[in-house]
N, C-alpha and C positions, 0 to 999 in steps of 0.2 A: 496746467497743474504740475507743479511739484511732487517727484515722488522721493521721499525718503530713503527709499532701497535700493534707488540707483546712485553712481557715481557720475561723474564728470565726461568719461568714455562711454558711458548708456552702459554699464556694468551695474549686474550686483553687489551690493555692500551691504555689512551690516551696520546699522545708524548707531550713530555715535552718541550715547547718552550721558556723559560725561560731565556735562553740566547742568544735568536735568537735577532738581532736590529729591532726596526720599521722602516718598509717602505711603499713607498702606494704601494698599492695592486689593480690590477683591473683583474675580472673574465669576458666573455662575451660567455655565452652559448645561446643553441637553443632548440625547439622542435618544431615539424610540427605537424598539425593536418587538414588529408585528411576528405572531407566529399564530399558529395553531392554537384552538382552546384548549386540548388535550396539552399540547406542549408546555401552556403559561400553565396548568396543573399540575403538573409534574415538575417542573421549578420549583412553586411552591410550596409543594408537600417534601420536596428531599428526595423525588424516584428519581432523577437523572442518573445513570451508572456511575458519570463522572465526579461524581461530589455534587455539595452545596456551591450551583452555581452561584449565586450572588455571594457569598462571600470571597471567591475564585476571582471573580468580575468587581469585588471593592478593592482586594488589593490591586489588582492588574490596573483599575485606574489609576489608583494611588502610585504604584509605580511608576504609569506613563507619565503622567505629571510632573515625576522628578526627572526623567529624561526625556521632555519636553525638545531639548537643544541641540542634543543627540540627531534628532529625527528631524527636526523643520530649521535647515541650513541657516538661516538669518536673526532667529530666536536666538536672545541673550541665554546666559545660564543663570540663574538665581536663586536666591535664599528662597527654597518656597518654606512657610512658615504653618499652613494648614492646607490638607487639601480632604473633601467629606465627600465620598459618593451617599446616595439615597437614591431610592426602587419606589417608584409608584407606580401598581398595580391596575389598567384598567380590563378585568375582565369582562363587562360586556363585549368590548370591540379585540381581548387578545393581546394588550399589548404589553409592552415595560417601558414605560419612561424612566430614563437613567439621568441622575441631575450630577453634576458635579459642580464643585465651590473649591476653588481656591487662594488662597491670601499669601499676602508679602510686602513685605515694606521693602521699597528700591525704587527707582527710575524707569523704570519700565513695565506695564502692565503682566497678567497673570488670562489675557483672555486665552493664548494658545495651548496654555499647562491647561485648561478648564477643557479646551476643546478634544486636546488629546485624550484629556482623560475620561472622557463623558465614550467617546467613541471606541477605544480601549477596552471599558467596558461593555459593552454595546457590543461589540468583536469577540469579547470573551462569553459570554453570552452565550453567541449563536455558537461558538466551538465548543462547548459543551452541552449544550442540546442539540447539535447537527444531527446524533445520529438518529433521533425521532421524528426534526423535522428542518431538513434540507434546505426547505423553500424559506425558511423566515426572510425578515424584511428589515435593514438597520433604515433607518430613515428621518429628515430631520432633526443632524445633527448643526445647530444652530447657538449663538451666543447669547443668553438671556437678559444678562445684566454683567454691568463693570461700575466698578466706583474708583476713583481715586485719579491722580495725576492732571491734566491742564483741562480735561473734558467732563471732572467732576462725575456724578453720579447718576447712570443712565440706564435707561432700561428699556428692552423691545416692545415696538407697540406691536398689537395684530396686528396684520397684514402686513409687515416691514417687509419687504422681497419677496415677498407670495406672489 
């Protein structure tokens, strides 16, 4: 097998997309972040001392996302053109699932920007509720779906890598 991110010496490179067309590109990753009942309560109602976490935790994705290339040495830098955190709540089990989606028309996909930016949030998160509750859990930070460029438009089944 060929690997793109090596060179010719078994060095890292960054691959060369140069001749690849623009098309849009959409990534839409996840992470979960288990904590306390008390803890997702206090989220939600606005007690954290820290502020409104989740609006803390939309920009902090959003930012990670733009410095994506900054952080994962091999990542292009790109036009991102949209990037949307969203919070879905499940309290029976405690958790936050944090979805991130981001778009771009270029040569090279958007799954890394969605990944950063899903965990990002997921990270800011627990640092704004640590001081209630320490033990949270970031977990199942994973890639849900990609659309665009030679692989066309795809999406995780269950159990992919479980």
């Amino acid at each position: 097998m060929d690997f793109t991110h090596i060179n010719e010496q078994g060095r890292a490179r960054m691959v060369d997309v140069s001749d690849k067309g623009d098309t849009a590109r959409i990534a839409v990753a996840q992470a979960i972040v288990e904590m306390q009942s008390q803890t997702l309560k206090l989220i939600k109602t606005g007690g954290i001392e820290k502020g409104d976490v989740l609006a803390v935790a939309q920009v902090a994705g959003v930012m990670a996302a733009k410095k994506t290339s900054d952080l994962i040495p091999m990542c292009h830098p790109l036009m991102i053109t949209s990037v949307d955190i969203h919070f879905a709540f499940d309290d029976e089990n405690s958790k936050i699932t944090v979805l991130a989606s981001v778009k771009t028309t270029g040569k090279t996909g958007v799954e890394m920007e969605a990944l950063t930016a899903a965990a990002t949030a997921a990270l800011t998160i627990y640092d704004m509720a640590k001081a209630v509750d320490r033990w949270m859990i970031i977990k199942e930070v994973k890639l849900l779906e990609k659309a665009g460029g030679k692989s066309g438009h795809v999406l995780r089944n269950e159990g992919d890598n479980e």
